[in-house]
N, CA, C and O atoms as CSV, one atom per row, in Angstrom:
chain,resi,resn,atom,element,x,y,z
A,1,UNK,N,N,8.337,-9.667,-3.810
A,1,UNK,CA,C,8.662,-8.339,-3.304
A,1,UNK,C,C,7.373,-7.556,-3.120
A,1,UNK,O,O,6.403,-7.454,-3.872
A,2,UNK,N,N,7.664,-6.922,-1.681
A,2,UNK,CA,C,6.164,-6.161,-1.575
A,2,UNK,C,C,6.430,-4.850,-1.424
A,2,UNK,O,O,7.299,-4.784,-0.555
A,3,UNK,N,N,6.068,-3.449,-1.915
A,3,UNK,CA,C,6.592,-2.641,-1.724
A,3,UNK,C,C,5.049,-1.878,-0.666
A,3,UNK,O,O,3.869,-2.135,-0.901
A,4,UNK,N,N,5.664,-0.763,0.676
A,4,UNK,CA,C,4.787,-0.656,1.345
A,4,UNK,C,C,5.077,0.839,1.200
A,4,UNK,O,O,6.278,1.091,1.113
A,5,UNK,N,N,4.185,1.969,1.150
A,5,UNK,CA,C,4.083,3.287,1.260
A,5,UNK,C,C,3.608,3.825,2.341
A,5,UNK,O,O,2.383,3.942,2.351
A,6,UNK,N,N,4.245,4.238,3.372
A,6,UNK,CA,C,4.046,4.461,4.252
A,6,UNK,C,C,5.042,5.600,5.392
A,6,UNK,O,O,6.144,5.783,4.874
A,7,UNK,N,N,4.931,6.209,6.480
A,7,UNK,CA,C,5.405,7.310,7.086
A,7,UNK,C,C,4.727,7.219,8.317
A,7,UNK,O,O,3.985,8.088,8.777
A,8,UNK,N,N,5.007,6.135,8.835
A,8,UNK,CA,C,4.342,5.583,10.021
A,8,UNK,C,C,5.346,4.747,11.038
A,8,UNK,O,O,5.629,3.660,10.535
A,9,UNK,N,N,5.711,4.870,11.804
A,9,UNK,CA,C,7.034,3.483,12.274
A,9,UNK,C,C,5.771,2.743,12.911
A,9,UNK,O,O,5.571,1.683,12.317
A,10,UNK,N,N,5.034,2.933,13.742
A,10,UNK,CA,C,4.283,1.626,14.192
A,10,UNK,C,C,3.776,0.884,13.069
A,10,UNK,O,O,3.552,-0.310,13.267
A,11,UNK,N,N,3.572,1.318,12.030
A,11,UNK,CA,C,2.713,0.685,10.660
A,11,UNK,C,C,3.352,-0.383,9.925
A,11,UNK,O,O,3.025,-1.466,9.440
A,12,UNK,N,N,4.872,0.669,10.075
A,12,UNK,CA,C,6.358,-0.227,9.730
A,12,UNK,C,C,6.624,-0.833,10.303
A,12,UNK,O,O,7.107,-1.767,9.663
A,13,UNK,N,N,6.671,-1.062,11.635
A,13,UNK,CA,C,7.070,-2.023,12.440
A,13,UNK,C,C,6.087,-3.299,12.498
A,13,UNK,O,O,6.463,-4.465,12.617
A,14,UNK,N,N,5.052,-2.955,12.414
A,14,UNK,CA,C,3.802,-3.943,11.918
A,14,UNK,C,C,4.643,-4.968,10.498
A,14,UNK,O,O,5.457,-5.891,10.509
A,15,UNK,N,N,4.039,-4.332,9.577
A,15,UNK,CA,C,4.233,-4.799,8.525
A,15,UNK,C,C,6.158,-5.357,8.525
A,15,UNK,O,O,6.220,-6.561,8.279
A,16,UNK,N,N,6.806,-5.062,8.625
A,16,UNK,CA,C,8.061,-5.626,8.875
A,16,UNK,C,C,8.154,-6.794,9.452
A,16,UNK,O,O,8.835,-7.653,8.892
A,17,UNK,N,N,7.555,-7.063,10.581
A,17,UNK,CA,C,7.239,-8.074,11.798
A,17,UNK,C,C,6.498,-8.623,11.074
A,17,UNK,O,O,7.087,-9.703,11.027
A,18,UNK,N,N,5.319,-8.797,10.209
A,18,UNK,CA,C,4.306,-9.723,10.178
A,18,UNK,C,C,5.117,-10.320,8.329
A,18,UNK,O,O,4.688,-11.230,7.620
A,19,UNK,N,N,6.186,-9.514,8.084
A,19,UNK,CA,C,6.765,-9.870,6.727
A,19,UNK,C,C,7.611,-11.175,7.175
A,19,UNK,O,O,7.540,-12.306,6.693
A,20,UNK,N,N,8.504,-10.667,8.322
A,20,UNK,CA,C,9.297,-11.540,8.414
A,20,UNK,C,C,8.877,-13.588,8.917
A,20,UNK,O,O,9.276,-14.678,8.505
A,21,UNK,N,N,8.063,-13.192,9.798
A,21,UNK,CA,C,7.024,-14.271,9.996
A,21,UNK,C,C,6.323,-14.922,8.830
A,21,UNK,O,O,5.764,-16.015,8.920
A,22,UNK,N,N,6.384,-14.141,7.646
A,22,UNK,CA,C,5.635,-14.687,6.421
A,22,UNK,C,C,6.930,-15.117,5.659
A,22,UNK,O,O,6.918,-15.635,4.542
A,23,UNK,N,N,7.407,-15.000,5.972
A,23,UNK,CA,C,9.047,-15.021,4.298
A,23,UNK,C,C,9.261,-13.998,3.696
A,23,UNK,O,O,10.298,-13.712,3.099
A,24,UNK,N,N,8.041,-13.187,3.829
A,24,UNK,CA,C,8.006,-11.955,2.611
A,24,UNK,C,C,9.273,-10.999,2.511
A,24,UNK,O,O,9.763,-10.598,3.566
A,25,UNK,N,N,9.793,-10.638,1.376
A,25,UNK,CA,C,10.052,-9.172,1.259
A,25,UNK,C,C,9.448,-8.256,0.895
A,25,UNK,O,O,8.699,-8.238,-0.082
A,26,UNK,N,N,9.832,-6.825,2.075
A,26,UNK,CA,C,8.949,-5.542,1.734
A,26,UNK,C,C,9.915,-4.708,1.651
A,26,UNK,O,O,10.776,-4.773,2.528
A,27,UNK,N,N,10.011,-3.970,0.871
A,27,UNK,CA,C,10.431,-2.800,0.426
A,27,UNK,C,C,9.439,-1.414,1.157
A,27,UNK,O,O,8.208,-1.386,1.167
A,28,UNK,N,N,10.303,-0.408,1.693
A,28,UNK,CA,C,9.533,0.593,1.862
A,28,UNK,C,C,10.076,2.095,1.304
A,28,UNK,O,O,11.195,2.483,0.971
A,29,UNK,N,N,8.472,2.897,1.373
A,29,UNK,CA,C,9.006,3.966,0.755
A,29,UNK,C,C,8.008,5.162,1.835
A,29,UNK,O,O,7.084,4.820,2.573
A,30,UNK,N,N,8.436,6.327,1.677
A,30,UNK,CA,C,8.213,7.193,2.052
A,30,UNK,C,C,7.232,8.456,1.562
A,30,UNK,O,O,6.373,9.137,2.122
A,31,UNK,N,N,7.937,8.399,-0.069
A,31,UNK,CA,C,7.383,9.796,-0.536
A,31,UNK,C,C,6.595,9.064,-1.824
A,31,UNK,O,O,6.801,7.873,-2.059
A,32,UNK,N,N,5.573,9.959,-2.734
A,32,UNK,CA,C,5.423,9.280,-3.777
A,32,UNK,C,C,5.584,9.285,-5.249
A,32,UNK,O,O,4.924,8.779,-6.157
A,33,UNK,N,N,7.293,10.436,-5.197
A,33,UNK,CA,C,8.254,9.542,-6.073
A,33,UNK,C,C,8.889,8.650,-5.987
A,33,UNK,O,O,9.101,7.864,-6.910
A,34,UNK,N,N,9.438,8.547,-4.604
A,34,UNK,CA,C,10.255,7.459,-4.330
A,34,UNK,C,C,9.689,6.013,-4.650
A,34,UNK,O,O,10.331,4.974,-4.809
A,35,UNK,N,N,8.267,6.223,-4.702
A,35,UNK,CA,C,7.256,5.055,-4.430
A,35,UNK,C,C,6.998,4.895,-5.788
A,35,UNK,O,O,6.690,3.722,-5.999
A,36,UNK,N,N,6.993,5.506,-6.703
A,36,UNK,CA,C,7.002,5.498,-8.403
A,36,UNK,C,C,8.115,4.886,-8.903
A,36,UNK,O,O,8.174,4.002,-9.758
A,37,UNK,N,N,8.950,5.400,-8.333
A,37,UNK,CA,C,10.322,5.006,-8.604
A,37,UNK,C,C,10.220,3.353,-8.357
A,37,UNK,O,O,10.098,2.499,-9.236
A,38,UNK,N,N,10.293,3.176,-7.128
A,38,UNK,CA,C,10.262,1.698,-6.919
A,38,UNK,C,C,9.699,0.913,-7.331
A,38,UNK,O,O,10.198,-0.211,-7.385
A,39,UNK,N,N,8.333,1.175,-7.835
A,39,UNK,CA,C,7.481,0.427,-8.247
A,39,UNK,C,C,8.032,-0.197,-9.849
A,39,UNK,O,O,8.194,-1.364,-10.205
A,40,UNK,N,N,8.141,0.503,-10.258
A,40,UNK,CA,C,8.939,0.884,-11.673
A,40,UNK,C,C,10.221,0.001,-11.639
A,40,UNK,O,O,10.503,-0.611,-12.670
A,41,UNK,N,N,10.939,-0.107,-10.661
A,41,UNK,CA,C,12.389,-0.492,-10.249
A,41,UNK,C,C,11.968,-2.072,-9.853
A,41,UNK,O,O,12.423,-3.162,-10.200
A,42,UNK,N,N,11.268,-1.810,-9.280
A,42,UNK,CA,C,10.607,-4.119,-8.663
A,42,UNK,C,C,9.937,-4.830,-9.082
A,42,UNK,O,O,10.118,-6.014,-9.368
A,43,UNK,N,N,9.021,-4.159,-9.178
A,43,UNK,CA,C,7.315,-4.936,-10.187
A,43,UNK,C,C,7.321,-5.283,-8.294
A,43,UNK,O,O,8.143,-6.026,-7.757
A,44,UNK,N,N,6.521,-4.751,-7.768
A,44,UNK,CA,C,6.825,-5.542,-6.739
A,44,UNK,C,C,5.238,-6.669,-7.012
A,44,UNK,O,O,4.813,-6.805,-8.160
A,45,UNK,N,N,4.601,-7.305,-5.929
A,45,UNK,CA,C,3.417,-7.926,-6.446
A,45,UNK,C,C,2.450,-7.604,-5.646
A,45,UNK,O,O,1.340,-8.130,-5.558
A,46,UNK,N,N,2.954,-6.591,-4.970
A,46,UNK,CA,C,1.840,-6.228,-3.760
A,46,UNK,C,C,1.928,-4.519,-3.347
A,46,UNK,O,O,2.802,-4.304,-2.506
A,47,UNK,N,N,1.277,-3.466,-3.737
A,47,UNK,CA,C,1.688,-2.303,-2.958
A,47,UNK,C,C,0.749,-2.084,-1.882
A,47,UNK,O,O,-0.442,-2.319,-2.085
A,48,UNK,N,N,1.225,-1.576,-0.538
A,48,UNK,CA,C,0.651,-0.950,0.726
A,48,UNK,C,C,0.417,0.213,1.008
A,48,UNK,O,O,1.285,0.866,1.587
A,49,UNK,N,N,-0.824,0.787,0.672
A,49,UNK,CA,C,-0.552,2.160,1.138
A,49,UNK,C,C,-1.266,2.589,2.015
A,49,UNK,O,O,-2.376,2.105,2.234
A,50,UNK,N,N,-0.556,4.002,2.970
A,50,UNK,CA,C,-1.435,4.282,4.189
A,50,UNK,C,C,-2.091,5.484,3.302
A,50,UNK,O,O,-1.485,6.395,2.737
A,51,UNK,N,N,-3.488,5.239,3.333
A,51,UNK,CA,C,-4.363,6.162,2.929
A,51,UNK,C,C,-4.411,7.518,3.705
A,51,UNK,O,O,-4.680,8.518,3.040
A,52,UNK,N,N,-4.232,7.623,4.725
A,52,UNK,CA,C,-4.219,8.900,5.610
A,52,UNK,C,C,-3.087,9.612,5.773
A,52,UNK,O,O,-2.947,10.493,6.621
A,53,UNK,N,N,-2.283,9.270,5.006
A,53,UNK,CA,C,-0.700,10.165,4.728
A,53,UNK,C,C,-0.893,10.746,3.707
A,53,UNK,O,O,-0.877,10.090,2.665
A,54,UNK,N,N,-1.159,12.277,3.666
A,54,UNK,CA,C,-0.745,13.078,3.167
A,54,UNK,C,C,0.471,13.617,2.565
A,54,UNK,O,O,0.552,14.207,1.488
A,55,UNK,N,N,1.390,13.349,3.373
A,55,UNK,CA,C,3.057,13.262,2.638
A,55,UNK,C,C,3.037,12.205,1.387
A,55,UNK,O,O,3.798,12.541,0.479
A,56,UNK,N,N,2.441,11.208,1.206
A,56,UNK,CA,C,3.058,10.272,0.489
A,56,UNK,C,C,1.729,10.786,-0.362
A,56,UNK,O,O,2.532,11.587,-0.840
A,57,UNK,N,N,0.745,11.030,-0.870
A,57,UNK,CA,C,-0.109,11.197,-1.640
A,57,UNK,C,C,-0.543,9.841,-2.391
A,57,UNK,O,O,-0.095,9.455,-3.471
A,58,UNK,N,N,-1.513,9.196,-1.593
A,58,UNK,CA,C,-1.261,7.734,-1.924
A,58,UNK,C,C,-2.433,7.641,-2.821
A,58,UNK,O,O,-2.620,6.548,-3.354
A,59,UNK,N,N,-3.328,8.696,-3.099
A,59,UNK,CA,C,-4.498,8.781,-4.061
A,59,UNK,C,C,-3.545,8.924,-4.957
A,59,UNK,O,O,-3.477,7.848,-5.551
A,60,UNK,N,N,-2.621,9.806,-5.461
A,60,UNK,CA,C,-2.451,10.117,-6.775
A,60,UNK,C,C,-1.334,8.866,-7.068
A,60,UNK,O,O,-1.099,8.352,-8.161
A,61,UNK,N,N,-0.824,8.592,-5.977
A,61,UNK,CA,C,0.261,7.277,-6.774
A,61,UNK,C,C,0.082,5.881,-7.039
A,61,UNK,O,O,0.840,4.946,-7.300
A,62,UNK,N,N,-1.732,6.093,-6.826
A,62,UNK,CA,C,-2.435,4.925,-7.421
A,62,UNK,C,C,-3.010,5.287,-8.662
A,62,UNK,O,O,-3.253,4.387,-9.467
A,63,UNK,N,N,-3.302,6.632,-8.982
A,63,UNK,CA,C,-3.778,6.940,-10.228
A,63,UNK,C,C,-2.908,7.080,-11.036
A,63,UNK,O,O,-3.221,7.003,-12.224
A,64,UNK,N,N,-1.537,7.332,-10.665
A,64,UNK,CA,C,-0.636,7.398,-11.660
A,64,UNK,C,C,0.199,5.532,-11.932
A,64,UNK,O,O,0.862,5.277,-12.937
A,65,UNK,N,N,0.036,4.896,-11.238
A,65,UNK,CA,C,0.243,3.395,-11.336
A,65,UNK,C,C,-1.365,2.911,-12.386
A,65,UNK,O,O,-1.084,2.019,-13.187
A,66,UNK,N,N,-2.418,3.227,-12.436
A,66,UNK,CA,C,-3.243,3.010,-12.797
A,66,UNK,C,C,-3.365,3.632,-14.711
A,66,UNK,O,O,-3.790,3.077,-15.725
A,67,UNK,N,N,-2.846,4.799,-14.490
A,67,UNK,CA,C,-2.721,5.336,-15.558
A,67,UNK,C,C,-1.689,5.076,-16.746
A,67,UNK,O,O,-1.909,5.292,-17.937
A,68,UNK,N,N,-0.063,4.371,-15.964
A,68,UNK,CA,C,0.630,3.557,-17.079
A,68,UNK,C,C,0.426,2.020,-16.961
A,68,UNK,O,O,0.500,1.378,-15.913
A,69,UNK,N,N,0.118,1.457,-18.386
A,69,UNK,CA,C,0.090,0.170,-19.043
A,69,UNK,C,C,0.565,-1.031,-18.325
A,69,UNK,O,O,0.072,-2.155,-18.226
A,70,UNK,N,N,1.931,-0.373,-17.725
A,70,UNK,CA,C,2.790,-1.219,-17.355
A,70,UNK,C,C,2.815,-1.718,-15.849
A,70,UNK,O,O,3.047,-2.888,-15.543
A,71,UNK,N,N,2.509,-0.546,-14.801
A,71,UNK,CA,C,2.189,-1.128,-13.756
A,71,UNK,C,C,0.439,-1.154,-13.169
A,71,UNK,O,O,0.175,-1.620,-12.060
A,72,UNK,N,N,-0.769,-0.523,-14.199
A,72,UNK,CA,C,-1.551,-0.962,-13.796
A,72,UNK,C,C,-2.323,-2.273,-13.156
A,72,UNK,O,O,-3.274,-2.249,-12.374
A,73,UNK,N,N,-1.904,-2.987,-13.497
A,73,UNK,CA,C,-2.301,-4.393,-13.058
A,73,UNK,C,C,-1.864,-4.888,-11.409
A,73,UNK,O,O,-2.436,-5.762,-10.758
A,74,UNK,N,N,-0.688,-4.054,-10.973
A,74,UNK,CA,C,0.039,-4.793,-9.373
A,74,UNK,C,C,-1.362,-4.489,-8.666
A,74,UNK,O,O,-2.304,-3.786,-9.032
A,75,UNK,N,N,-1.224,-5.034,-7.867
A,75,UNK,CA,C,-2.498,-5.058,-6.651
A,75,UNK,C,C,-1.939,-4.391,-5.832
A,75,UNK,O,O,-0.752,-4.438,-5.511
A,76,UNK,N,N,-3.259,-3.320,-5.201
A,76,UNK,CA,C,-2.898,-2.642,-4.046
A,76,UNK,C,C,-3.964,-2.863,-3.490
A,76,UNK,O,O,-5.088,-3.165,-3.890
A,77,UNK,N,N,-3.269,-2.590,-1.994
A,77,UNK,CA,C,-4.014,-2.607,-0.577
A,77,UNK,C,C,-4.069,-1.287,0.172
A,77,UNK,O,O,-3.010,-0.671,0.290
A,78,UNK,N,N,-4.722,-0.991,0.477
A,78,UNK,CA,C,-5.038,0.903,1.120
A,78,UNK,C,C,-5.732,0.617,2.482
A,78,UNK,O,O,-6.703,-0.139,2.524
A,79,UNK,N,N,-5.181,1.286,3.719
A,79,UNK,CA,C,-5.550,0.905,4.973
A,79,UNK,C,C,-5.483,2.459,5.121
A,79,UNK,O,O,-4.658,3.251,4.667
A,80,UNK,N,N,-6.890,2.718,6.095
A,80,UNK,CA,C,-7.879,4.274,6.286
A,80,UNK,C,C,-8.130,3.896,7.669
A,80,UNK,O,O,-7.932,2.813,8.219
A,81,UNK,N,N,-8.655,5.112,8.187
A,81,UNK,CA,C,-9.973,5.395,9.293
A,81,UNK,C,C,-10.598,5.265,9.192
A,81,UNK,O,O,-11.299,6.143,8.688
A,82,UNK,N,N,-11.398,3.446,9.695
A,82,UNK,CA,C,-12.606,3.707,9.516
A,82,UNK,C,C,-13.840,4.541,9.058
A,82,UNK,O,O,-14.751,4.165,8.321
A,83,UNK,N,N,-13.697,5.581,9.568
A,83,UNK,CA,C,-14.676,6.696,9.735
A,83,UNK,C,C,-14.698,8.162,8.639
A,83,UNK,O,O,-15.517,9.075,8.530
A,84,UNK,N,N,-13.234,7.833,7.845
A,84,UNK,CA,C,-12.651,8.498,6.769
A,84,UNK,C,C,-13.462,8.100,5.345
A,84,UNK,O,O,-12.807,7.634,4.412
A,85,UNK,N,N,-14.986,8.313,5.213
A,85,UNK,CA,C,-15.260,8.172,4.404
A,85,UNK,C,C,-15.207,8.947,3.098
A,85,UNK,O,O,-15.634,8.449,2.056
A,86,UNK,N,N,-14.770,9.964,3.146
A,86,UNK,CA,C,-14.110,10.716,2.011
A,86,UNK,C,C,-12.845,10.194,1.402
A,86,UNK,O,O,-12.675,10.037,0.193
A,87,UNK,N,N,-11.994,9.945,2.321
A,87,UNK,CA,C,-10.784,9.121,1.565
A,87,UNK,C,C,-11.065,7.814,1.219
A,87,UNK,O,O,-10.297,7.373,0.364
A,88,UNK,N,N,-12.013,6.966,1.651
A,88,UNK,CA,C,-12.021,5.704,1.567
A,88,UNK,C,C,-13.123,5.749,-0.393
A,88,UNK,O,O,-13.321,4.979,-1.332
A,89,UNK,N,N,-13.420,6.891,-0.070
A,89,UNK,CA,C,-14.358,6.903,-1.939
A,89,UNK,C,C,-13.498,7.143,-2.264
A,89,UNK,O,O,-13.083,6.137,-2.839
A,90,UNK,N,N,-12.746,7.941,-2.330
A,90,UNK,CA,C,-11.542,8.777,-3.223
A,90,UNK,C,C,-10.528,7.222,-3.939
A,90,UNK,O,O,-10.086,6.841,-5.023
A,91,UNK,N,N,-10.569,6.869,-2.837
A,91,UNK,CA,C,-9.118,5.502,-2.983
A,91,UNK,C,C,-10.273,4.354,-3.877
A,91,UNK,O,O,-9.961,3.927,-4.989
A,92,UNK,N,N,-11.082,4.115,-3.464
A,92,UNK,CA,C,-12.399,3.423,-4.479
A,92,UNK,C,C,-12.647,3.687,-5.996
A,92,UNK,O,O,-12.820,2.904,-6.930
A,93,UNK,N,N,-12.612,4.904,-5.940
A,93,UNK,CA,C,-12.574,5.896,-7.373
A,93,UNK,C,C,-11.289,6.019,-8.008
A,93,UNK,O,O,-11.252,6.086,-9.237
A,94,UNK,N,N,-10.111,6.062,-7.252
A,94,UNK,CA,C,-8.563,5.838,-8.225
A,94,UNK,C,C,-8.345,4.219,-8.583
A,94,UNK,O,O,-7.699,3.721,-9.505
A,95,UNK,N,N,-8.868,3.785,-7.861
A,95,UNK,CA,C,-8.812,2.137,-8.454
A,95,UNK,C,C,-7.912,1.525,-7.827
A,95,UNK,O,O,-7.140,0.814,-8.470
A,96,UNK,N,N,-7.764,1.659,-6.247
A,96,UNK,CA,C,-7.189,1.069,-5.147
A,96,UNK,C,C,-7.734,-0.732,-5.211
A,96,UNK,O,O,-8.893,-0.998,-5.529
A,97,UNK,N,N,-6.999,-1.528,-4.960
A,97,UNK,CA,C,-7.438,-2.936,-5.144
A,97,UNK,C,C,-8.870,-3.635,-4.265
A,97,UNK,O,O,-9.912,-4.152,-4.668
A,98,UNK,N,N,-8.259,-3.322,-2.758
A,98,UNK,CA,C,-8.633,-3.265,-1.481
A,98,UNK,C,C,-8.195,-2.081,-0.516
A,98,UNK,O,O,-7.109,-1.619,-0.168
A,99,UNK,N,N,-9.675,-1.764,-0.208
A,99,UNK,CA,C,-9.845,-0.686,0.928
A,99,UNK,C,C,-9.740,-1.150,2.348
A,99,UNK,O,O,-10.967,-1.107,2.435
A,100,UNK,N,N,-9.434,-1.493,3.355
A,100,UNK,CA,C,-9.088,-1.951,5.281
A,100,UNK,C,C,-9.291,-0.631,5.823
A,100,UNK,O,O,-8.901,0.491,5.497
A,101,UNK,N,N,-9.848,-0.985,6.530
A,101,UNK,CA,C,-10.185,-0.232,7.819
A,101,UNK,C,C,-8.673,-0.647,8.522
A,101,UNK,O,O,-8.095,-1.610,8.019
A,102,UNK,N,N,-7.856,0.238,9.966
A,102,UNK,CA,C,-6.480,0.089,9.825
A,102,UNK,C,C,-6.735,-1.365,10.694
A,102,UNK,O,O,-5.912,-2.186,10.287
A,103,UNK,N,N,-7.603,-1.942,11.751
A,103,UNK,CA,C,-7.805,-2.537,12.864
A,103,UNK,C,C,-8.129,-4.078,11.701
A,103,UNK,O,O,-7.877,-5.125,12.298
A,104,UNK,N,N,-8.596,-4.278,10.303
A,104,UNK,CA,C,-8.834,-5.037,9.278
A,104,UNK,C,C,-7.666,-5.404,8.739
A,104,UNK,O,O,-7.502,-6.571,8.384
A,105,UNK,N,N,-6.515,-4.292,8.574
A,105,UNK,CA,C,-5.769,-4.292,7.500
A,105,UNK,C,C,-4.634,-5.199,8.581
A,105,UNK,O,O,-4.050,-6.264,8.374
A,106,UNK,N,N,-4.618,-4.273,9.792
A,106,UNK,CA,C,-3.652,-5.536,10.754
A,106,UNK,C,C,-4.165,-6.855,10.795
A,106,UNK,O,O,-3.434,-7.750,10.371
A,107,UNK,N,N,-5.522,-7.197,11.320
A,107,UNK,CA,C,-5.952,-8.743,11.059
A,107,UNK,C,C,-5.390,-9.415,10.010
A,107,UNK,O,O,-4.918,-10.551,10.047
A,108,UNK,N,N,-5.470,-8.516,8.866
A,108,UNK,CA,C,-5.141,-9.396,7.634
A,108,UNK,C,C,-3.813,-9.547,6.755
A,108,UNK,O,O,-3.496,-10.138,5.723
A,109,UNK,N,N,-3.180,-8.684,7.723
A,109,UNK,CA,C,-1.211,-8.754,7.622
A,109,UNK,C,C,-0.477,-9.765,7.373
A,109,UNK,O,O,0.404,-9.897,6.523
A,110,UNK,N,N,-1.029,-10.774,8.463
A,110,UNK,CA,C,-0.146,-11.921,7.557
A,110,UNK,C,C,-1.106,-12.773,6.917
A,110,UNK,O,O,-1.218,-13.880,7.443
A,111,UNK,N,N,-1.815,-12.546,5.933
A,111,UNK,CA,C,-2.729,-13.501,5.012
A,111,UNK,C,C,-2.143,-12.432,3.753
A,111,UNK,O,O,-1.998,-12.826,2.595
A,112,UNK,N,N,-1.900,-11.302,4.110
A,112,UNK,CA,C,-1.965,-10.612,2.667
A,112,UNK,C,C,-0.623,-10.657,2.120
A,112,UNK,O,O,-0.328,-10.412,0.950
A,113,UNK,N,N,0.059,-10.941,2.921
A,113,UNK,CA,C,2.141,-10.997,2.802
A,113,UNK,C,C,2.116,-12.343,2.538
A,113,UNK,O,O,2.813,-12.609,1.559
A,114,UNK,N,N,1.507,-13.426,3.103
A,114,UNK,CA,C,2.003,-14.360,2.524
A,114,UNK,C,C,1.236,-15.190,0.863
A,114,UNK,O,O,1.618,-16.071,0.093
A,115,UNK,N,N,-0.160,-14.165,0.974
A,115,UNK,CA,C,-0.568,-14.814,-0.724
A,115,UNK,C,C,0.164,-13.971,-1.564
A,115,UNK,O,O,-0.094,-14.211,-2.743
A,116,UNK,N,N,1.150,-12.886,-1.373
A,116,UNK,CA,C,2.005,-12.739,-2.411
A,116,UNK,C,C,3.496,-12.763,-2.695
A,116,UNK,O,O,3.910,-12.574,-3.839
């Protein structure tokens, strides 16, 4: 189970498409309780987050995954703007797994869905 944080339909439609081609299941979420919630609810083995969504606050729902015992350890993946080098430290500094550039993070869609 992969859970993806995101507020994007092309992003979703990406990742959906490159899940199904892999076997994977993804779970998606929107906000980042909902995304606490789930995480909490699946163990999933993979979280996705779009770094440049502001709605979903994907800095703090890595620091707060980071901060309990229990789900610190899932691996996350964080896909930015290139050129967003303020968010891309920020997500470095909460203890994001892997940082993608978004044009990286698609290349590597189906390698990253199917090693988990």
């Amino acid at each position: 189970m992969i859970l993806a944080i995101l507020d994007d339909l092309l992003f979703t439609s990406k990742i959906r498409g490159a899940a199904t081609q892999a076997g994977a299941t993804v779970s998606f979420a929107r906000s980042c309780a909902q995304a606490l919630e789930q995480v909490r609810a699946l163990s999933p083995s993979l979280v996705i987050l779009d770094l440049n969504n502001p709605r979903t606050d994907p800095i703090g729902l890595v620091s707060a995954m980071k901060a309990d015992p229990a789900l610190a350890s899932i691996p996350t993946v964080g896909y930015v703007s290139h050129v967003d080098a303020d968010t891309i430290a920020a997500a470095r500094a909460a203890g994001i797994s892997d940082v993608l550039a978004r044009s990286a993070f698609v290349h590597a869609l189906p390698e990253l869905l199917r090693g988990r």
